[in-house]
N, C-alpha and C positions, 0 to 999 in steps of 0.2 A: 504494500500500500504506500507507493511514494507518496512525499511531500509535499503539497498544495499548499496554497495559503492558509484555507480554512481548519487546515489540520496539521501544520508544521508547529514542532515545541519550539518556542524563541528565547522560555526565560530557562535555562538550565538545559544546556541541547544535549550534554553528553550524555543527560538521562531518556533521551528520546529512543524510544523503540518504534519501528515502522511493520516490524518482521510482519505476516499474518499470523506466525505459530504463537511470535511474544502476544498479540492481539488477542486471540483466542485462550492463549491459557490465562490472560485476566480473566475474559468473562467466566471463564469455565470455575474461577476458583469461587468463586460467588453464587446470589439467586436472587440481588437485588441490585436494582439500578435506580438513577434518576434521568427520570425525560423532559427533557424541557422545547418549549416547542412555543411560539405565539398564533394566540385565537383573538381577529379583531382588534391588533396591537398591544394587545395585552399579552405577556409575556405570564407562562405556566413551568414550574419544575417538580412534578410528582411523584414520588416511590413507587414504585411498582414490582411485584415481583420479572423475573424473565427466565428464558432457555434457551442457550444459543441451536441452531442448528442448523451449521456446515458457516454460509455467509451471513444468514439472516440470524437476525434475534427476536426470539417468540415473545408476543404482551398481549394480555388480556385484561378483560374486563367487562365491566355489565354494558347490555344494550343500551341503557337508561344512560349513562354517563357520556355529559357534554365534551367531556376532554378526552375522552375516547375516538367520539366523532367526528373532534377535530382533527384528529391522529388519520383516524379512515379517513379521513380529504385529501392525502396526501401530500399535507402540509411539509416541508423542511423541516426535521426534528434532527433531535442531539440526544444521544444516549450515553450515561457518565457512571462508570462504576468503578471504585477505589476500595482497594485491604489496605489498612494499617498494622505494619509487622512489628515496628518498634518504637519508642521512645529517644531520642538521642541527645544526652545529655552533654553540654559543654562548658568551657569554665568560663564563657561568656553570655549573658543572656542572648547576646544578636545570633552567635552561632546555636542555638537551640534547635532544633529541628525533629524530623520523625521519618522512618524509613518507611515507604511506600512501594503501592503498584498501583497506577491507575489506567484508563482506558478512556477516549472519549471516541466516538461514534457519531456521524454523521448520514444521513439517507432520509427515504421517507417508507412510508407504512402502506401497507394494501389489505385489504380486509380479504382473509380465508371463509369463503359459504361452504367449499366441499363440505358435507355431514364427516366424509372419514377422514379428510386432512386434519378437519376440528378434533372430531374424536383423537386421532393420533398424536396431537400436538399435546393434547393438553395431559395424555399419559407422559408426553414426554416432560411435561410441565411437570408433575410431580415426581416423576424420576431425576430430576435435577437438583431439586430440592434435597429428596432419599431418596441414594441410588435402591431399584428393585422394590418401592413402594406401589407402583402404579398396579404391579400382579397380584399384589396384596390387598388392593380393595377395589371398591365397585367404580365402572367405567360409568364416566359421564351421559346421563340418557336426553332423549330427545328432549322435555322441555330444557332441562341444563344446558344444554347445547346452544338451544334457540334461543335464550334469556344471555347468552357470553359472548361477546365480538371478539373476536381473534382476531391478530393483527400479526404481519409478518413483515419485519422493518429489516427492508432490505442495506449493507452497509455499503454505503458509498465510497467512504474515505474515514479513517481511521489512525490513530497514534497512540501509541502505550510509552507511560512514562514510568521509571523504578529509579526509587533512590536505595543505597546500600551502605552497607560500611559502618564507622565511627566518625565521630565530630571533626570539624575541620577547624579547628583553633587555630587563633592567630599565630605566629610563632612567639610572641612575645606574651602572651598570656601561659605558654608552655609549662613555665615554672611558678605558674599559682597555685596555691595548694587548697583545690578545688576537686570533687570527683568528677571523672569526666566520664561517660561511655557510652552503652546499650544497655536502653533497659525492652526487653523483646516483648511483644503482647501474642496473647494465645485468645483464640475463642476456640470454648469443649460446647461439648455435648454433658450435661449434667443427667443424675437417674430420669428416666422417664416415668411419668406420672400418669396411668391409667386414665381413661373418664369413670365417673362415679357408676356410670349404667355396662363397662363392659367387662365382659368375663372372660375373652379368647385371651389366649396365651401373648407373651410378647412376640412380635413375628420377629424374621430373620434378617428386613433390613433395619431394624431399631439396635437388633445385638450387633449387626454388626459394626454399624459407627459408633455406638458407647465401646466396644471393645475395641475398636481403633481410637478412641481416646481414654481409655483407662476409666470410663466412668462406672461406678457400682449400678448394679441392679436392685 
């Protein structure tokens, strides 16, 4: 995805990633984005959950919803998803900072009627979330289907940016006797918590991302 205007990093370039794979494996680490898009000159930036898949990135939502609709026009939208890995302490307040990954996205959206592209999307939509969830429960039916707009926001132009490393102190702050370093952030997966009304056992994609992060049953 070369560099365009609209999508060239300008302030810190060394961190610019253009690859498709760097692109992709941001969204891929994720399942939430912001959209931002203007309806009527008013400018919107909304949460939304997503799923990549291949170029595009899968969004939904209810029929009823105005910002949706504007999306279906095929409006110019921007799609922005960032992890924060770390903390990065320095012995100056200006060098402060935090180790990231971010991604911004650029295209527009088309609305999916197919009945089975919907239906498949949106298994894919919770397979993203938990891998191997979608076999585990009930497929979205026909009024579900009809009451959700699915949107498939095709990418135009994209850049992934990653900061890394430790602080970059001045050299003359070197010798203050300050802590400097990484402090790293984690998001787990904590026990999971039944609903009050079910009985079925824990299924096998809940064990198996609390057992990829150490969390008790």
């Amino acid at each position: 995805m070369p560099p365009i205007a609209r999508n060239q990093v300008r302030r810190s370039k060394e961190r610019a990633r253009y690859d498709r794979a760097d692109v992709h494996a941001v969204l891929d680490a994720g399942f939430l984005a912001h959209v931002g898009f203007c309806v009527d000159a008013q400018p919107f930036v909304i949460p939304m959950l997503y799923a990549r898949d291949g170029d595009d990135v899968l969004l939904h939502g209810s029929i009823a919803s105005r910002l949706m609709r504007g999306l279906a026009d095929g409006i110019p939208a921007c799609i922005s998803v960032s992890h924060v890995d770390a903390l990065v302490l320095a012995r100056s307040h200006f060098h402060h900072s935090a180790n990231y990954r971010s991604v911004v996205c650029f295209g527009t959206a088309r609305v999916v009627d197919d009945v089975a592209e919907k239906a498949a999307a949106l298994a894919r939509f919770v397979d993203a979330i938990l891998p191997g969830r979608a076999a585990e429960s009930r497929p979205s039916d026909r009024n579900e289907l009809a009451a959700t707009l699915l949107l498939r926001f095709t990418i135009d132009d994209a850049s992934a940016k990653v900061r890394e490393g430790g602080p970059r102190d001045d050299p003359a702050d070197r010798d203050l006797a300050h802590w400097a370093g990484v402090v790293p952030l984690q998001t787990r997966y904590a026990a999971p918590i039944a609903a009050d009304d079910c009985t079925a056992p824990l299924p096998a994609s809940v064990r198996r991302v609390i057992a990829n992060d150490g969390a008790d049953t």
